[in-house]
Structures are given as C-alpha cells and as structure tokens.
PyMOL Python script that loads the backbone (N, CA, C, O; Angstrom):
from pymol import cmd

cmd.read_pdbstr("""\
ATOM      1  N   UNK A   1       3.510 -26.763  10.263  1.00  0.00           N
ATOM      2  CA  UNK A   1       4.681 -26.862   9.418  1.00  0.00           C
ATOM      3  C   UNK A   1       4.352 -26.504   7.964  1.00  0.00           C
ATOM      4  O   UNK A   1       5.144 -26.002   7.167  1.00  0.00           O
ATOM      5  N   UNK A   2       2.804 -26.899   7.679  1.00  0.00           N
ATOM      6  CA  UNK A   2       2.886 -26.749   5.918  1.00  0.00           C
ATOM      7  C   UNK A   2       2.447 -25.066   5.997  1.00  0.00           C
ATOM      8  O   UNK A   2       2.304 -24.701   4.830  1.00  0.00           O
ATOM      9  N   UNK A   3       2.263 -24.271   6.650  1.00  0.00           N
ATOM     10  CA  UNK A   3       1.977 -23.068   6.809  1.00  0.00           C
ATOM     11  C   UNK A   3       3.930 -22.574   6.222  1.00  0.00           C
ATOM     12  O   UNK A   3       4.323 -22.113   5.151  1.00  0.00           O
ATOM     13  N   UNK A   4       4.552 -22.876   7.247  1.00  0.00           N
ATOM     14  CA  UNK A   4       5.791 -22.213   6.993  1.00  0.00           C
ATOM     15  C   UNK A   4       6.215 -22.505   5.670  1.00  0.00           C
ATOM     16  O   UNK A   4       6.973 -21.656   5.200  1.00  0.00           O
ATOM     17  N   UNK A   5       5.922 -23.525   4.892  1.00  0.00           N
ATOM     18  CA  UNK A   5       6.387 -23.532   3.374  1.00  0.00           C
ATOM     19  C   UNK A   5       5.757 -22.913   2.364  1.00  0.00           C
ATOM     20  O   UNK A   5       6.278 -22.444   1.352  1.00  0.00           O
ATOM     21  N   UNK A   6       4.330 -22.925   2.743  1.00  0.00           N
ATOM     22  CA  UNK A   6       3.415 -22.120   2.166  1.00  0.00           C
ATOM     23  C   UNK A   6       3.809 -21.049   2.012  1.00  0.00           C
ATOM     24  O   UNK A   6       3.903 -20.770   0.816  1.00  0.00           O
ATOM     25  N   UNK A   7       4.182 -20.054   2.867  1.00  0.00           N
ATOM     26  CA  UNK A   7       4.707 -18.746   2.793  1.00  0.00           C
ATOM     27  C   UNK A   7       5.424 -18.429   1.694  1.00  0.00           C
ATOM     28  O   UNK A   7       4.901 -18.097   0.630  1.00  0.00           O
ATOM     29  N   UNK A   8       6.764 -18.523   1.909  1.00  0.00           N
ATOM     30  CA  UNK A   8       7.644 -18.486   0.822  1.00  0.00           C
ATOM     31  C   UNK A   8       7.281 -19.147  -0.664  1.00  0.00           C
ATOM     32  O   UNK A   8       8.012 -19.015  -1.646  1.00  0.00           O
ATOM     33  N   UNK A   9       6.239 -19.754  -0.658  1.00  0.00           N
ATOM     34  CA  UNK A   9       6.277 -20.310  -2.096  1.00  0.00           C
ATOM     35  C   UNK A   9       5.111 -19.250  -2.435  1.00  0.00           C
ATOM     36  O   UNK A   9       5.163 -18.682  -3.526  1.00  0.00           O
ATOM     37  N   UNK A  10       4.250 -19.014  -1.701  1.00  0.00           N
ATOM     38  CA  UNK A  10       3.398 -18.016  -1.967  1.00  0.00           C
ATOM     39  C   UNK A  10       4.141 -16.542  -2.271  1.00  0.00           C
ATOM     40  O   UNK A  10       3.708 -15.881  -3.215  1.00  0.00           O
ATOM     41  N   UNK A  11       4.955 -16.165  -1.691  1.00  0.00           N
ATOM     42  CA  UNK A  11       5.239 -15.155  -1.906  1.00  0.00           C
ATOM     43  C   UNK A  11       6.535 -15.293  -3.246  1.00  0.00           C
ATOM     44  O   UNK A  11       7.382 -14.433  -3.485  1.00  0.00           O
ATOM     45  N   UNK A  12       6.399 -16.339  -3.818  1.00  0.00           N
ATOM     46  CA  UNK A  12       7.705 -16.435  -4.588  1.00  0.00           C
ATOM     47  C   UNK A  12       6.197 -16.190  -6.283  1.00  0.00           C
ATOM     48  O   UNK A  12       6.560 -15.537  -7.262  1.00  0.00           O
ATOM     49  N   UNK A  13       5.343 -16.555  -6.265  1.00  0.00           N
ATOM     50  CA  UNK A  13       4.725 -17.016  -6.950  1.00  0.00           C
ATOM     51  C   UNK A  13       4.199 -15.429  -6.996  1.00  0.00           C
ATOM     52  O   UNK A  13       4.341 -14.775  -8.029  1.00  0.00           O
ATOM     53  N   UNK A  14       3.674 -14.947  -5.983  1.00  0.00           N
ATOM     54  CA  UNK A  14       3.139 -12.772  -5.906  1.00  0.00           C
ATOM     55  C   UNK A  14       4.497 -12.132  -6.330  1.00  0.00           C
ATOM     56  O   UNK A  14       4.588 -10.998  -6.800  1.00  0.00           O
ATOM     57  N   UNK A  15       5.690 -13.098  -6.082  1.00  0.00           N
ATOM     58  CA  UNK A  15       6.518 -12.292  -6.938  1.00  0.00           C
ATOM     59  C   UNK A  15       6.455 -12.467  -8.623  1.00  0.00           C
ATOM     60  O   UNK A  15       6.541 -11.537  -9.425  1.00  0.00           O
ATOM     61  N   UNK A  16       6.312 -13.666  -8.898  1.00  0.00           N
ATOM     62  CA  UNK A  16       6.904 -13.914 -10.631  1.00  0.00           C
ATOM     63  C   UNK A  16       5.445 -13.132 -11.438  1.00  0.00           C
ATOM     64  O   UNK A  16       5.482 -12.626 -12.560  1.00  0.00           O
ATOM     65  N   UNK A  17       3.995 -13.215 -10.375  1.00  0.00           N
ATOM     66  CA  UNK A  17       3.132 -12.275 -10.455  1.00  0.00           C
ATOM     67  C   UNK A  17       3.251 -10.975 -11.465  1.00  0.00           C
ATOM     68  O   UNK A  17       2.852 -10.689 -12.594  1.00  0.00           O
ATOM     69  N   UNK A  18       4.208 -10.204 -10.174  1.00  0.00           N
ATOM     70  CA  UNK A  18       4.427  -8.884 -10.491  1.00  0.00           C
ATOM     71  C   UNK A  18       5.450  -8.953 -11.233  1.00  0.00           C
ATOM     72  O   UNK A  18       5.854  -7.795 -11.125  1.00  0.00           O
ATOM     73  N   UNK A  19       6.232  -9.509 -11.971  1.00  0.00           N
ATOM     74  CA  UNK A  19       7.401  -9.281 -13.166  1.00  0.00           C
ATOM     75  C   UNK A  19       6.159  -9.134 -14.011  1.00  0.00           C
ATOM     76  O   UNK A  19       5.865  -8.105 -14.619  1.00  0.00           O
ATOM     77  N   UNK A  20       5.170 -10.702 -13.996  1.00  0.00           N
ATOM     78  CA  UNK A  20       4.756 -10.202 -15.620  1.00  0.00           C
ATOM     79  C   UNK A  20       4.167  -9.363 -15.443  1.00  0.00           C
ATOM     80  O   UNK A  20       4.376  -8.531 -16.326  1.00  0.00           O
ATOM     81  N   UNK A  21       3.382  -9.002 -14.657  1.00  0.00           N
ATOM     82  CA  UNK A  21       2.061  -7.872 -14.982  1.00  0.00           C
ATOM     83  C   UNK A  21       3.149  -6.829 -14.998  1.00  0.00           C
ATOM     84  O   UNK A  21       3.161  -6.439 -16.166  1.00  0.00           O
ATOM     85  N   UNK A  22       4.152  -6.110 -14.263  1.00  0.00           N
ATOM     86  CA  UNK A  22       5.289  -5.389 -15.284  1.00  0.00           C
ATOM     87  C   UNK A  22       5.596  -5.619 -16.365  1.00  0.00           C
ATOM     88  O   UNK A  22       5.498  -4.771 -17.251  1.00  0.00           O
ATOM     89  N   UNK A  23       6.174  -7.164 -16.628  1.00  0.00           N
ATOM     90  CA  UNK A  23       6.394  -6.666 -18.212  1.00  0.00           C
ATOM     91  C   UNK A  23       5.209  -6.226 -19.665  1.00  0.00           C
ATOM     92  O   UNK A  23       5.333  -5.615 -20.727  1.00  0.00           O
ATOM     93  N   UNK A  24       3.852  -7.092 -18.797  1.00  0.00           N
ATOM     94  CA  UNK A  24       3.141  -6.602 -19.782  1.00  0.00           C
ATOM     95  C   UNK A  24       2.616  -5.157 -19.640  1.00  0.00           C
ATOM     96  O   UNK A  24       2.081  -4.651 -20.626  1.00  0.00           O
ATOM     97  N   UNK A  25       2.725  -4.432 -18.466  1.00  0.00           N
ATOM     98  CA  UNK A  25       2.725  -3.366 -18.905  1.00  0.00           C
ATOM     99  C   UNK A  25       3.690  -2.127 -19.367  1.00  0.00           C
ATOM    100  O   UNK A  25       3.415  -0.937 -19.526  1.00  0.00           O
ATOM    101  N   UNK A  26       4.992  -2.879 -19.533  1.00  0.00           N
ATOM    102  CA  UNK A  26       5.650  -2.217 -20.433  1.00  0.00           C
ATOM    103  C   UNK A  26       5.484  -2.207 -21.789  1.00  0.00           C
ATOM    104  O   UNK A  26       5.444  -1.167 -22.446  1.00  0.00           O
ATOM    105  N   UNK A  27       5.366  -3.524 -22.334  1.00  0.00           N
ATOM    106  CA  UNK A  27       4.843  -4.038 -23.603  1.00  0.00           C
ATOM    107  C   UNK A  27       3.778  -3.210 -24.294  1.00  0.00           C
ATOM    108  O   UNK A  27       3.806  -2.718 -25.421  1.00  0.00           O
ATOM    109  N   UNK A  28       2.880  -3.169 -23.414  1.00  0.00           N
ATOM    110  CA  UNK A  28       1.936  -2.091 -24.149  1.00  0.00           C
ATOM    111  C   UNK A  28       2.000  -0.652 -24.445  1.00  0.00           C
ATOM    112  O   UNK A  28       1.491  -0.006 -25.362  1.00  0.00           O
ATOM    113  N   UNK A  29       3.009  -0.172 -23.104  1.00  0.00           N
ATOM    114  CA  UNK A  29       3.287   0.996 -23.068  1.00  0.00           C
ATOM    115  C   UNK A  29       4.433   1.108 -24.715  1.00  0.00           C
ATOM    116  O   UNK A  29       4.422   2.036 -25.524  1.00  0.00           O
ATOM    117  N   UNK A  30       5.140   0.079 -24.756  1.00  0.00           N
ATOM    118  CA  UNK A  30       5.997   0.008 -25.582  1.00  0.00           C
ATOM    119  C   UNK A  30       5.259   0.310 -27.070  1.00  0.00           C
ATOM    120  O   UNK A  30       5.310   1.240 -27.874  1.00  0.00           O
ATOM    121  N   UNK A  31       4.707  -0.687 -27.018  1.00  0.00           N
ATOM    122  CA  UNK A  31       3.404  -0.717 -28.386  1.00  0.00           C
ATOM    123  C   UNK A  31       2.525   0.785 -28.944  1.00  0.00           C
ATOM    124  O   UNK A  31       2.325   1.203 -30.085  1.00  0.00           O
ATOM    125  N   UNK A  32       2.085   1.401 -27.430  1.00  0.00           N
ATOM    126  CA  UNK A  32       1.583   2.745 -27.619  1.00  0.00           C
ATOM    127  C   UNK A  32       2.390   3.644 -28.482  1.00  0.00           C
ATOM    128  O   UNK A  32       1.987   4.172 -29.518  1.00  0.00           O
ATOM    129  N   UNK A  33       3.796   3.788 -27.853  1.00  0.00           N
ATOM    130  CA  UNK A  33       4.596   4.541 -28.713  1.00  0.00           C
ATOM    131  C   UNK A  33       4.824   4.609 -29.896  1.00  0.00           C
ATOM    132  O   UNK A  33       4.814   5.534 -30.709  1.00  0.00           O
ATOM    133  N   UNK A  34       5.148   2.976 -29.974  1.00  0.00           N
ATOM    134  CA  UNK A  34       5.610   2.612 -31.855  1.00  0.00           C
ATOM    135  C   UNK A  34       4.246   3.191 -32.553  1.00  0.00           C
ATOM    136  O   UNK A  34       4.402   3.853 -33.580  1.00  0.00           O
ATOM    137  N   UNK A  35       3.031   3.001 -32.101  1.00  0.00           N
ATOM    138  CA  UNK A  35       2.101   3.347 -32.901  1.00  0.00           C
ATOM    139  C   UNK A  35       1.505   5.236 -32.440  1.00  0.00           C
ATOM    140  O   UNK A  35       0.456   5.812 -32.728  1.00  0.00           O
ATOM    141  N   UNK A  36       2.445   5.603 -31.829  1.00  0.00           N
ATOM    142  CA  UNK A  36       2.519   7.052 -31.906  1.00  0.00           C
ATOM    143  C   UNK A  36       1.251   7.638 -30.704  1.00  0.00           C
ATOM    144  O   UNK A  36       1.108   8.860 -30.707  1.00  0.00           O
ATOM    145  N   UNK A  37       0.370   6.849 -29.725  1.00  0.00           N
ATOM    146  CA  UNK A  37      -0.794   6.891 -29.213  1.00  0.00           C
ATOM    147  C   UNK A  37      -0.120   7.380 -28.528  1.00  0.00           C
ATOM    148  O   UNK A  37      -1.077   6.736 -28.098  1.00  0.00           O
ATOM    149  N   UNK A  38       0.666   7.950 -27.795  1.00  0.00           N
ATOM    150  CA  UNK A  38       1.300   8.024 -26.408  1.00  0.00           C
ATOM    151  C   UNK A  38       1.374   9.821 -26.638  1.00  0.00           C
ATOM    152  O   UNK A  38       2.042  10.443 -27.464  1.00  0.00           O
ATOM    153  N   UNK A  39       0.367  10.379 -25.515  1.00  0.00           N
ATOM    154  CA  UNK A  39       1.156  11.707 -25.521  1.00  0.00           C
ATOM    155  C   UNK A  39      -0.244  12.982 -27.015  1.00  0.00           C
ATOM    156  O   UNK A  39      -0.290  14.140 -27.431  1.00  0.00           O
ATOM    157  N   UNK A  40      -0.805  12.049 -27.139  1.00  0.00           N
ATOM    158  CA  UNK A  40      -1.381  12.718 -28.646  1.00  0.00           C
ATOM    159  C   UNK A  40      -2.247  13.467 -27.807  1.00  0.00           C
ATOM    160  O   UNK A  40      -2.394  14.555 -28.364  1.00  0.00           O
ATOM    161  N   UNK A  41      -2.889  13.435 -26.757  1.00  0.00           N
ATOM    162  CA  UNK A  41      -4.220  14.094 -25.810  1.00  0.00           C
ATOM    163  C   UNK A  41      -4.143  15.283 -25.270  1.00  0.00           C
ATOM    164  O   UNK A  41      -4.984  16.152 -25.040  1.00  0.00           O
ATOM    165  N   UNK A  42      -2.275  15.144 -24.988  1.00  0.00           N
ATOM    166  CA  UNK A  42      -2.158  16.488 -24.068  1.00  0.00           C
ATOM    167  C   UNK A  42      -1.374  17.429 -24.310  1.00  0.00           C
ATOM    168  O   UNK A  42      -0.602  17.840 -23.444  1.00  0.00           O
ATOM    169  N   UNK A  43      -1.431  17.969 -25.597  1.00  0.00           N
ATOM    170  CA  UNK A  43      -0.936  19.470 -25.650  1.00  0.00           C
ATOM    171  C   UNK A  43      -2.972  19.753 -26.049  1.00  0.00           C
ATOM    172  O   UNK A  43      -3.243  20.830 -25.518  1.00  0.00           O
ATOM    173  N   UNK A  44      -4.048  19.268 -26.615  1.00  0.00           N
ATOM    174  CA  UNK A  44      -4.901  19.400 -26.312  1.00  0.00           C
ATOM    175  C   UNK A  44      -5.929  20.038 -24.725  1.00  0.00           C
ATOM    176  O   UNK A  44      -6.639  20.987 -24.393  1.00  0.00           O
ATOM    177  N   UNK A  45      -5.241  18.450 -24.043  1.00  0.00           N
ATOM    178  CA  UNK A  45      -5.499  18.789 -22.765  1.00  0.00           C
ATOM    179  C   UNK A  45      -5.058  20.220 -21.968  1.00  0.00           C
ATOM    180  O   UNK A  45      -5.753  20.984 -21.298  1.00  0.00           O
ATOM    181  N   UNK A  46      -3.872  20.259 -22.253  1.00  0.00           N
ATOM    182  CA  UNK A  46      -3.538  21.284 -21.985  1.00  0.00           C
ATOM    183  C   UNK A  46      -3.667  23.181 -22.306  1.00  0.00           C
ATOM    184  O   UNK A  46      -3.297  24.076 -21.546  1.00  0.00           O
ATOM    185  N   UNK A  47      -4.260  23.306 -23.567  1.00  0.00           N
ATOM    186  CA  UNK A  47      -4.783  24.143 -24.135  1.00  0.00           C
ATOM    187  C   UNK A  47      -6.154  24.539 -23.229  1.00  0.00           C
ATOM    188  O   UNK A  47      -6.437  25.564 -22.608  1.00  0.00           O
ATOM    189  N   UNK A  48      -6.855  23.308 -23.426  1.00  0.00           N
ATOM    190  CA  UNK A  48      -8.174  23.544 -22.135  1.00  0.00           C
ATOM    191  C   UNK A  48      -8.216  24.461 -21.097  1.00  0.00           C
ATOM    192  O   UNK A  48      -8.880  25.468 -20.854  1.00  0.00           O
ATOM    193  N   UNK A  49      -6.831  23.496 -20.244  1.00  0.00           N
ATOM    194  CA  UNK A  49      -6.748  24.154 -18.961  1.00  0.00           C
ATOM    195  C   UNK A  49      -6.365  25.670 -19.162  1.00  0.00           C
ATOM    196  O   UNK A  49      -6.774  26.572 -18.431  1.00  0.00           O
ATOM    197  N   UNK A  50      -5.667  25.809 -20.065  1.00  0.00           N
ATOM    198  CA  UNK A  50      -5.114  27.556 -20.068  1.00  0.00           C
ATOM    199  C   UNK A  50      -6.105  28.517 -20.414  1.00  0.00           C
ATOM    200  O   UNK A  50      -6.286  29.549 -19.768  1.00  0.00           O
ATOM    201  N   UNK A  51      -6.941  28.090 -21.733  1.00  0.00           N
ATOM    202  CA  UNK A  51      -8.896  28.160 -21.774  1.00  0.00           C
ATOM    203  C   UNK A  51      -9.478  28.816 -20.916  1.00  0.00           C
ATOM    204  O   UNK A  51      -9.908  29.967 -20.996  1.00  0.00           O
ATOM    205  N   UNK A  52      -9.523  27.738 -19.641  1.00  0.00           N
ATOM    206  CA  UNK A  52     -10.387  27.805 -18.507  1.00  0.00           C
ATOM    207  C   UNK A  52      -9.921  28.925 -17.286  1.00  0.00           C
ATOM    208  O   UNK A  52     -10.790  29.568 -16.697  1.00  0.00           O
ATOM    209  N   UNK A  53      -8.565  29.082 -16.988  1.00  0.00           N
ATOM    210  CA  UNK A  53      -7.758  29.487 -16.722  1.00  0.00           C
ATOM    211  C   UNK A  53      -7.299  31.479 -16.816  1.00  0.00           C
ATOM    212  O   UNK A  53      -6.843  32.335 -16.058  1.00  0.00           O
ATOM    213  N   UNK A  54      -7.903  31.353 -18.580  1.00  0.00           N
ATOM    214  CA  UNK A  54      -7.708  32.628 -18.667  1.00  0.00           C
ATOM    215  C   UNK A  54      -6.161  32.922 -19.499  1.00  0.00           C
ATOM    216  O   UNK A  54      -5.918  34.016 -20.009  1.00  0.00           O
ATOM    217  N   UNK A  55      -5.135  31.692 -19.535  1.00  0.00           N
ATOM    218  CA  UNK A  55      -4.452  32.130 -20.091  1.00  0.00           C
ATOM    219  C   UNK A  55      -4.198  32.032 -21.879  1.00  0.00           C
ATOM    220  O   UNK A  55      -3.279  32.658 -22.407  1.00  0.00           O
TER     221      UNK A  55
END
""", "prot")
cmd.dss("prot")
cmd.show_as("cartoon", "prot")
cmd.util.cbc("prot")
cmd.orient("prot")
C-alpha cells in the first residue's frame, strides 16, 4: 500500500523538480541576454566554417 502513495508523491515532487530547473534555466538564459552574452560567438563561428569550407 505505501508503494502506491509513494508513486504519485514521487512523481509530483520530479515534477515541481522540473519547473524549477526550467525556470532557472530561463533565468539565466534571461540574464545572458540583458548582459548581451547571447549570440556574440557565432557570426565568428560561423566565418570559420565558410574559412574551412572555401567559401
């Protein structure tokens, strides 16, 4: 019997889990932006590949 309650509370708990570790990784993602980090690597990156590429 304590198996069957277990379940659901377990899985209620892998749920509230995964909200935060979503929200904190929005948060940061959020944070990246305001501070402009987001995105700065790859018109770089991308230059490389065209480099290597030939174009």
């Amino acid at each position: 019997m304590n198996c069957l309650r277990a379940g659901p509370e377990r899985a209620q708990k892998e749920a509230e889990f995964e909200r935060s570790k979503a929200k904190r990784i929005n948060e940061f993602w959020e944070a990246q932006k305001k501070e402009g980090k987001v995105g700065e690597s790859k018109p770089k990156k991308k230059n490389n590949i065209n480099k290597l590429l030939g174009l």
